[in-house]
Residue, then its C-alpha position, 0 to 999 in steps of 0.5 A: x474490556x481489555x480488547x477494547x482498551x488495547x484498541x484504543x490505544x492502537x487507534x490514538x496512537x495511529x492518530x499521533x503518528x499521522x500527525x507525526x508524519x505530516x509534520x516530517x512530511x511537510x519539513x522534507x518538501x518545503x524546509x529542505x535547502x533550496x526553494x521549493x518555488x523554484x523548483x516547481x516553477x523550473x529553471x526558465x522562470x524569471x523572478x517575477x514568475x517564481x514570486x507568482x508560483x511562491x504566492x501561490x503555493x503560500x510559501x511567503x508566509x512564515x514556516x509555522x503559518x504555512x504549516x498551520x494552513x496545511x493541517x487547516x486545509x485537511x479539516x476545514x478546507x483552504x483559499x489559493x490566490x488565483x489572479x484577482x480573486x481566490x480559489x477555494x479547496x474543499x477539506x480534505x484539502x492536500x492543495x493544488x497541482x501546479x501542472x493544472x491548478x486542479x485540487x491534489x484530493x481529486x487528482x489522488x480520488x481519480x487515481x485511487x480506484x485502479x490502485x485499491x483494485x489492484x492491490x486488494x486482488x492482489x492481496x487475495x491471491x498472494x495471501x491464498x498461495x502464500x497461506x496454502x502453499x507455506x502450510x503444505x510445505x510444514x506439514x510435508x516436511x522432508x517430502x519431495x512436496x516440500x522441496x518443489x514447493x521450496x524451489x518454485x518459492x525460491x524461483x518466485x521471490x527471486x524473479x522480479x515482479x516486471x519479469x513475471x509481468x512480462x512473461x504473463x503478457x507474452x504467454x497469455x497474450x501474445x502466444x497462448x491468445x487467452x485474453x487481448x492486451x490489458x486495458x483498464x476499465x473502471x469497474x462502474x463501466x463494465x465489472x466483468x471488463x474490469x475483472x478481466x482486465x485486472x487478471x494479469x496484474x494481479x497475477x503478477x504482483x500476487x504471485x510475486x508476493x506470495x512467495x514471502x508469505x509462503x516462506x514466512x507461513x512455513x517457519x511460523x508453522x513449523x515453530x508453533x508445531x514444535x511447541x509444547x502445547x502441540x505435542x500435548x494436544x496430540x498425546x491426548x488423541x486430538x486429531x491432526x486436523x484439528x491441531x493444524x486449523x485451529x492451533x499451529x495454523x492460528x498461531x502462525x497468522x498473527x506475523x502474515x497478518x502484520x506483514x499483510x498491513x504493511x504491504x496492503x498499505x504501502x502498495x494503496x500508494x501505488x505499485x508502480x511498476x506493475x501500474x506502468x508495465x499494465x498501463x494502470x491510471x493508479x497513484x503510481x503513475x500519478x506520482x512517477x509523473x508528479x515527480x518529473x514535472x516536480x508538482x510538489x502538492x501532488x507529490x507530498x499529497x500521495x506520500x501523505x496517502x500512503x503513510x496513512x495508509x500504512x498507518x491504519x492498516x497496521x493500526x487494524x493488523x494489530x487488532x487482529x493480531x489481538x483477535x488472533x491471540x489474546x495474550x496480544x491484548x493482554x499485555 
């Protein structure tokens, strides 16, 4: 009854929070000094075209009408002025791109797969190191196992992820001849294509975030193994396995899984320099491209993606931080 209570409660309070942040989102884009008109339409427009632009973005209407027809849009869908008639933007409607007038959810549904793909592998592979790589440090403490493993995470967090990127691309592509160049296929067209294809990035953002984790995976070890509990647990005879797996290891999940949510939500925005450097069509580029043409819709629609994102993923790590200890949901 509590676990379900404090669930609840995680999942209210995320939907106050997305409501929040388009509120936020919405006055950061639109209500800043300047006229977002003018700047989507550029510096060359004359005065009739920038009022064209105004009309067609909806900002000649009043500040809380606009605001009111963009959360509209979300639920119900929503109608652009387009010549002599209207075009019609199916819900979840985040508008329309000024670049091509084609909906913001379809640009953002068409950059999507190769972003999730890119952060849910890496996700497995800086979770599996990050996890194992941390554990054996705890548990060799002092060894010389634990001072390799310190350096190559050192090395690792301190090497940014384009230069691990780089050096992949060099050794495995151009030097080794392992695998051709990475070109993305969709995984409908051709999985094990896409697999291959999606190996060196991956590798790059993954190896680049395990070495996070394997250092927040030692410390958090290394406190639950000096606790009381743990030294009573070995008084009584019971095994050093046991009291690794299922004491000291689940009592250092709950902060890799917070930190997981954070990352896994921030890179479903798009990871764009690991998505530029492996030529990704992912949400990265969309938006690094979006922000030099100043397309407004698609800019404040993939902020928007990634604050949800973030919001439901930390709304879900906070379950399993209950599920992992109880007094979690107990409090």
């Amino acid at each position: 009854m509590r676990f379900a209570l404090f669930t609840t409660k995680r999942l209210v309070g995320a939907v106050l929070v997305l409501l929040v942040l388009s509120v936020a989102l919405y006055a950061l884009f639109y209500l800043v000094p300047g006229d977002p008109a003018r700047l989507a339409c550029g510096n060359r427009c004359n005065v009739e075209q920038v009022a064209q632009v105004r009309e067609r973005l909806g900002l000649n209407e009043p500040v809380y009408a606009q605001y009111l027809h963009f959360v509209q849009g979300l639920f119900t869908g929503r109608d652009f002025p387009a010549g002599n008639g209207v075009q019609h933007c199916q819900a979840p409607c985040l508008g329309l791109s000024r670049q091509n007038d084609e909906e913001v959810t379809s640009l953002i549904a068409q950059g999507l797969p190769a972003t999730a793909s890119l952060a849910l592998g890496a996700l497995v592979i800086w979770l599996v190191l990050g996890l194992g790589t941390g554990l054996v440090s705890a548990l060799r403490r002092g060894g010389i196992t634990e001072r390799v493993l310190t350096v190559l995470t050192l090395a690792g967090s301190g090497t940014p992820v384009f230069i691990l990127g780089l050096l992949l691309l060099m050794a495995v592509c151009a030097y080794l001849q392992w695998l051709p160049f990475p070109s993305y296929v969709p995984f409908t067209r051709d999985p094990e294509q896409w697999a291959w294809n999606m190996l060196l990035p991956w590798l790059s953002l993954g190896l680049f975030e395990s070495a996070k984790y394997a250092r927040l995976t030692r410390s958090s070890t290394l406190e639950v193994l000096a606790e009381d509990h743990i030294r009573t647990f070995r008084a009584y005879g019971v095994s050093e396995r046991a009291v690794v797996t299922r004491h000291a290891l689940r009592g250092a999940l709950p902060p890799v899984i917070a930190l997981s949510a954070l990352d896994l939500g921030t890179m479903l925005g798009g990871a764009m320099i690991t998505e530029t450097l492996f030529g990704l069509p992912g949400l990265g580029r969309l938006l690094i491209e979006s922000v030099r043409e100043v397309d407004l819709p698609v800019v404040v629609g993939i902020v928007l993606v990634t604050g949800a994102a973030v919001v439901i993923a930390n709304a879900v790590a906070d379950v399993l931080y209950a599920l992992a200890d109880r007094r979690v949901a107990l409090s």
